[in-house]
PLY file of the C-alpha trace (Angstrom):
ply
format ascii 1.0
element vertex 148
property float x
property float y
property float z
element edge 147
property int vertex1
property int vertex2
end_header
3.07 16.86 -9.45
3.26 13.53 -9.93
0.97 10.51 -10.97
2.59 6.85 -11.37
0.48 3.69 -11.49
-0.06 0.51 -12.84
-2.03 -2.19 -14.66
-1.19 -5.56 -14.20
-2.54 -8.42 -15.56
-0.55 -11.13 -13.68
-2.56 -14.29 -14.33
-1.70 -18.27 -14.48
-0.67 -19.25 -18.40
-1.37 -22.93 -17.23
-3.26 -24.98 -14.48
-1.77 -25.73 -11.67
-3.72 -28.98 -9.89
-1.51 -28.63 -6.94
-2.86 -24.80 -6.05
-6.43 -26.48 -7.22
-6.55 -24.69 -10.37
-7.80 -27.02 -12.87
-7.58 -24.23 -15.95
-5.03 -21.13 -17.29
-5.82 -17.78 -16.84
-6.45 -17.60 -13.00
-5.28 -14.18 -11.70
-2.59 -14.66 -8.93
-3.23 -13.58 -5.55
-2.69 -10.60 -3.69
-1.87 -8.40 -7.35
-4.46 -5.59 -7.82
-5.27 -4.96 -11.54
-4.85 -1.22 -10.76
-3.05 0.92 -8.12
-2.04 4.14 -8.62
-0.79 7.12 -6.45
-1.50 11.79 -7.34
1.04 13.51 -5.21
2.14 16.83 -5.26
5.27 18.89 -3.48
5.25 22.19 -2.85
8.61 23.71 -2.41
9.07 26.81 -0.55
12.07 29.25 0.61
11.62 31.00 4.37
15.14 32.93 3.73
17.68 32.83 5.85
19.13 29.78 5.26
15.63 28.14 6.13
13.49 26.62 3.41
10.99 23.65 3.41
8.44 21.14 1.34
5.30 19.90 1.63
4.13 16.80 -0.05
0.37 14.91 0.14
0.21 11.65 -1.80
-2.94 9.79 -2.27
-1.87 6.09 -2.68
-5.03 3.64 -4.27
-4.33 0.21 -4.29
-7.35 -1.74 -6.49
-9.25 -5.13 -5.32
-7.41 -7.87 -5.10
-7.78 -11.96 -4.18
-6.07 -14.14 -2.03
-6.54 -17.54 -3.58
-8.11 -19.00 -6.48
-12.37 -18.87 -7.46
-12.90 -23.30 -7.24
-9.82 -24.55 -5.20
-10.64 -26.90 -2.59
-6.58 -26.29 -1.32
-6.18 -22.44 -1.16
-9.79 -20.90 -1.19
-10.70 -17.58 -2.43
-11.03 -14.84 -0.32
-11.90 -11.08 -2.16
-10.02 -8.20 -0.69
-11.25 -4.65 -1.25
-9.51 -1.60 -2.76
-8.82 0.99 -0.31
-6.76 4.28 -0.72
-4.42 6.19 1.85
-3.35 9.77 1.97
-0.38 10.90 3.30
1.05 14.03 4.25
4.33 15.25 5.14
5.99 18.97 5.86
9.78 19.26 6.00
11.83 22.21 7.14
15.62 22.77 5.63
17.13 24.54 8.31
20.96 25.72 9.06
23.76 24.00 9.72
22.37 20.48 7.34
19.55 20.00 9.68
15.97 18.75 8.47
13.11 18.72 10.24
9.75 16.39 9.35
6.73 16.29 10.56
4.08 13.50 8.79
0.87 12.21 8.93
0.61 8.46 7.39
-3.15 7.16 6.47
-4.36 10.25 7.42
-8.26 9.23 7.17
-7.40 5.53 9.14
-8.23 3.75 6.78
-8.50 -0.08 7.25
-7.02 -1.97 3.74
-6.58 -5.35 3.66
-2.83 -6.33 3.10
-3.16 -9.64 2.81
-5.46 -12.80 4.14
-4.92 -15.82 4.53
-7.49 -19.00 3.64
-5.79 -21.96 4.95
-8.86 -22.77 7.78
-11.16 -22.41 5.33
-10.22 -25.40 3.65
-10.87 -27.45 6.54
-14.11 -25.05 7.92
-15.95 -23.06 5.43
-17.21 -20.75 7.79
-14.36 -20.34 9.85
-13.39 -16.52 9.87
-10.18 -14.82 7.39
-7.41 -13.28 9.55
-6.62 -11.03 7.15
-3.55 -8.29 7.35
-4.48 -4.75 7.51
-2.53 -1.69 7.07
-0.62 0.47 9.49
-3.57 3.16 11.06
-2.95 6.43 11.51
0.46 7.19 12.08
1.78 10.98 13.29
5.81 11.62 14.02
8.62 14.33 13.66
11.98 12.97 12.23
14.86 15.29 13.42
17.91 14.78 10.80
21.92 16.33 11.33
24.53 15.99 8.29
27.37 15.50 9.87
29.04 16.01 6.51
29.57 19.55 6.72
0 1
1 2
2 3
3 4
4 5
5 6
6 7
7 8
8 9
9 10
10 11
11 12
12 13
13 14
14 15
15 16
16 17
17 18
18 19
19 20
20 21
21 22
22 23
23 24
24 25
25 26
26 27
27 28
28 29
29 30
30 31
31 32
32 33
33 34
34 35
35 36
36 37
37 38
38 39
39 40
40 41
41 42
42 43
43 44
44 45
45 46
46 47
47 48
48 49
49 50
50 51
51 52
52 53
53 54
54 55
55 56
56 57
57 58
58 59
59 60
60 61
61 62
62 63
63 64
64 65
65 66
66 67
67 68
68 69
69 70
70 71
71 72
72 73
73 74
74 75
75 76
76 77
77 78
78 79
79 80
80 81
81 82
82 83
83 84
84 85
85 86
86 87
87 88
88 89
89 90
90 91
91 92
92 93
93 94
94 95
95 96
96 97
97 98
98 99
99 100
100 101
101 102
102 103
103 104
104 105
105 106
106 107
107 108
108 109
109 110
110 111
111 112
112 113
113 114
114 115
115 116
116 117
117 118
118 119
119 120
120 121
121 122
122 123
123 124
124 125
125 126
126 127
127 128
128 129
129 130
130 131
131 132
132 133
133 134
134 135
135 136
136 137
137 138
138 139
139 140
140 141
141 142
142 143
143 144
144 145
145 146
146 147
């Protein structure tokens, strides 16, 4: 089992008129307060040479900005926190071969990466494009050691 995460506080320690940040203490962009990720592994032995793991990870990034609350020059733009699971099986077998079979995002979920405001200085209303992540994703990864 295993747990890591993080708390930032990355914020501006002075203004910065040419972002359009007139005082300190803005938080930057795109850095989630929190984001953490539970996982667990399960290894397992088949015998006869053949053996195997299984892993799920639930990844959480936390809410997030791109740009600053007040600038006329790189407009603020509130991203949600989203979480993704991820599951993956791997087989040890003979002769330094691995086989893996995974599931990335396994619910599809739809978190925003990144956005960017740049229109929206010149249009208000005009829409974010904003990044989101990779959806779904199934595949089987075939590895040899030739080292053997």
């Amino acid at each position: 089992l295993s747990a890591p995460g993080a708390d930032t506080n990355a914020y501006l320690t002075a203004a910065a008129p040419v972002l359009g940040v007139l005082t300190k203490c803005a938080r930057l962009p795109l850095s989630p307060r929190y984001n953490f990720t539970i996982a667990a592994t399960y290894n397992f032995d088949l015998g006869g040479g053949y053996g195997g793991a299984v892993n799920v990870a639930d990844v959480f990034v936390g809410d997030r900005t791109s740009g600053y609350a007040g600038s006329a020059t790189n407009v603020l733009y509130k991203m949600p926190s989203y979480n993704t699971v991820n599951l993956n099986l791997a087989l040890y077998l003979p002769r330094n071969i691995e086989l893996d079979a995974y599931i990335k995002n396994m619910f599809d979920t739809r978190g925003q990466l990144s956005a960017g405001t740049l229109a929206n200085v010149f249009d208000p209303t005009a829409p974010v494009p904003v990044t989101l992540s990779l959806p779904r994703t199934v595949g089987l990864v075939l590895k040899v050691g030739l080292d053997k």
